[in-house]
C-alpha positions in Angstrom: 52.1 -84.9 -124.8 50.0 -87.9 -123.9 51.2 -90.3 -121.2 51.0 -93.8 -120.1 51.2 -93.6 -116.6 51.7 -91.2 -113.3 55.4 -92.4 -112.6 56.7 -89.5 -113.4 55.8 -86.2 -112.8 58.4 -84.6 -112.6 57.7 -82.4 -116.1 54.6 -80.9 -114.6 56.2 -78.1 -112.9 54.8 -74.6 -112.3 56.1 -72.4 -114.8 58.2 -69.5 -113.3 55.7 -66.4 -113.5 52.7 -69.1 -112.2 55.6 -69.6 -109.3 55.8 -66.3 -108.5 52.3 -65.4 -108.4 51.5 -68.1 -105.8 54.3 -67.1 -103.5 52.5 -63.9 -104.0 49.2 -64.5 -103.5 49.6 -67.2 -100.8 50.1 -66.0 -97.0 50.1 -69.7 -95.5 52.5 -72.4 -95.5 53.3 -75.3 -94.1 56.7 -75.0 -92.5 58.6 -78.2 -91.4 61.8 -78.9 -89.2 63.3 -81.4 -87.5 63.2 -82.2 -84.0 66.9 -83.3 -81.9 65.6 -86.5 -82.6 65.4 -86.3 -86.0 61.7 -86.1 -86.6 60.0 -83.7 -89.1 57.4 -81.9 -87.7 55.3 -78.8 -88.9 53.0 -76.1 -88.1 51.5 -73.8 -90.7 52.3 -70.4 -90.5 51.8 -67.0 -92.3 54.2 -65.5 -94.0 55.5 -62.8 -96.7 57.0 -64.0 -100.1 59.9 -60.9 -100.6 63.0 -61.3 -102.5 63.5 -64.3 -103.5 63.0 -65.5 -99.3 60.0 -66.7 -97.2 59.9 -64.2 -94.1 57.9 -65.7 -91.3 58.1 -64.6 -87.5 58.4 -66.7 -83.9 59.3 -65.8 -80.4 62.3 -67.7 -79.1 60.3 -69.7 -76.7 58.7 -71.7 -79.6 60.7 -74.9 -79.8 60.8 -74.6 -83.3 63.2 -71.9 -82.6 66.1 -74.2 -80.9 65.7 -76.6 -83.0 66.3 -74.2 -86.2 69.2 -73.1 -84.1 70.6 -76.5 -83.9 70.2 -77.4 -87.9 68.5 -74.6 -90.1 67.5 -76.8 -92.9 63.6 -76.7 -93.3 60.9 -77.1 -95.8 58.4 -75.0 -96.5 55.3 -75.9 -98.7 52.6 -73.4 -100.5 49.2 -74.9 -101.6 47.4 -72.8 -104.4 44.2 -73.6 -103.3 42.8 -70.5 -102.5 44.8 -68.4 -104.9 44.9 -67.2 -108.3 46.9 -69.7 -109.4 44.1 -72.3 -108.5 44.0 -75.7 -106.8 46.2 -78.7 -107.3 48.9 -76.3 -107.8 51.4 -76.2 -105.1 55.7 -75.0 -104.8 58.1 -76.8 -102.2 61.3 -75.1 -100.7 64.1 -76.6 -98.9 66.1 -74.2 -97.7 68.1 -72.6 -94.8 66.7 -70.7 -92.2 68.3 -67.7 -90.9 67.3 -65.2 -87.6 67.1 -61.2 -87.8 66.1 -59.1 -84.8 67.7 -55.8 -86.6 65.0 -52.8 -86.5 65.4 -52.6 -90.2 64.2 -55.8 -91.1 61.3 -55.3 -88.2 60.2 -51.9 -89.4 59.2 -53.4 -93.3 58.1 -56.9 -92.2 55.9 -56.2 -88.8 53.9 -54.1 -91.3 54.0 -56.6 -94.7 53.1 -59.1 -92.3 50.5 -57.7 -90.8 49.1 -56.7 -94.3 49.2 -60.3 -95.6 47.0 -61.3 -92.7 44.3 -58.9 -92.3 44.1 -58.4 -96.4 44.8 -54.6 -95.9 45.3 -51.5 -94.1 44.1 -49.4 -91.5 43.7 -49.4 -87.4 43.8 -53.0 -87.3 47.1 -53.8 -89.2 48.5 -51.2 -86.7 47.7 -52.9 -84.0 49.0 -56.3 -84.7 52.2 -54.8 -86.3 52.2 -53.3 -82.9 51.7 -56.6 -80.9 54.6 -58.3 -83.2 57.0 -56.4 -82.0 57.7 -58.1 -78.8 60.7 -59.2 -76.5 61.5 -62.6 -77.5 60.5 -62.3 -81.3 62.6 -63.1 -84.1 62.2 -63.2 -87.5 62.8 -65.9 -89.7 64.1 -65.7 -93.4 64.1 -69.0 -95.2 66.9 -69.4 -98.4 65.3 -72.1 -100.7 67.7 -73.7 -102.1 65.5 -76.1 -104.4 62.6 -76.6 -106.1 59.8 -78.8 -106.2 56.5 -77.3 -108.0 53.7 -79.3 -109.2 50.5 -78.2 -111.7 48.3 -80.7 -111.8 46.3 -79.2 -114.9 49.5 -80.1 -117.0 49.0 -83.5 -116.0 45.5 -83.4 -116.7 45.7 -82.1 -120.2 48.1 -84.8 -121.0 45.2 -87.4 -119.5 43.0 -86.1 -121.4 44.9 -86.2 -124.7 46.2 -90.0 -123.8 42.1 -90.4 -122.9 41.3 -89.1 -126.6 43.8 -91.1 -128.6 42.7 -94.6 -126.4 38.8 -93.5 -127.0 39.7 -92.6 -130.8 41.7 -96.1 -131.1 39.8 -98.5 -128.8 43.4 -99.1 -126.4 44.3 -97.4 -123.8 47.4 -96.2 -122.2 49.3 -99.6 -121.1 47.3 -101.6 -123.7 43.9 -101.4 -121.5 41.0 -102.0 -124.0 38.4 -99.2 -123.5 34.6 -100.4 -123.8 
């Protein structure tokens, strides 16, 4: 559908599968808290995309860590570049963060994790599974509890079709005159 201006762009969403398969693919994010002072600050962090949950790990002397403890709301925010799913793509979380230092959860996502980073298998994904598993680590499951996606080659097509009809008609979207 052409369009007149960028106010809105709210209708160029990722569709659900295109979703998915960046979660996938991805194994960065930017994950954001706020401070006891109510600042948002970030690092970018690795992570596994399982069940509907972002899984991500810290040891409790991060201060990201108390501060979770304090209010568990965060945000977490995929980029596509880099994936698949392609470039000016991206999906936004806000969710809750919850803690798990159960060996169950540590015996699938030490290895997943592990995986994710060094792209495969073998002697080296053993050996930093191995180093995960400290003391003071815990691992971090994020809930989203909304959704904000964006696909920027939506928005482009409907550009380009807005560009067209303004070529094709001599006006362009808001009445500008094209040469």
């Amino acid at each position: 559908m052409p369009i007149e201006n960028y106010e809105d762009v709210s209708n160029y969403a990722l569709d659900p599968d295109q979703q998915e398969e960046l979660l996938r693919s991805q194994k960065e994010a930017s994950f954001i808290w706020g401070t006891k002072d109510h600042w948002p600050v970030g690092v970018i962090m690795s992570y596994v995309w399982r069940d509907g949950s972002f899984w991500l790990t810290a040891t409790t002397q991060r201060k990201r860590i108390a501060a979770l403890r304090r209010d568990n709301r965060v945000t977490v925010i995929v980029s596509g570049m880099g994936t698949p799913v392609g470039p000016s793509t991206s999906a936004t979380a806000k969710g809750r963060c919850f803690f798990h230092d159960d060996e169950d959860t540590k015996a699938w996502f030490y290895p997943a994790l592990s995986e994710a980073v060094l792209g495969g298998t073998g002697p080296l994904t053993d050996m930093f599974t191995q180093m995960l598993d400290s003391e003071r680590r815990v691992i971090l499951e994020v809930v989203p509890e909304k959704w904000i996606t964006f696909d920027a080659s939506k928005m482009m097509a409907d550009s380009l079709e807005a560009w067209t009809t303004a070529a094709q008609g001599g006006s362009g979207p808001s009445g500008v005159d094209l040469p």
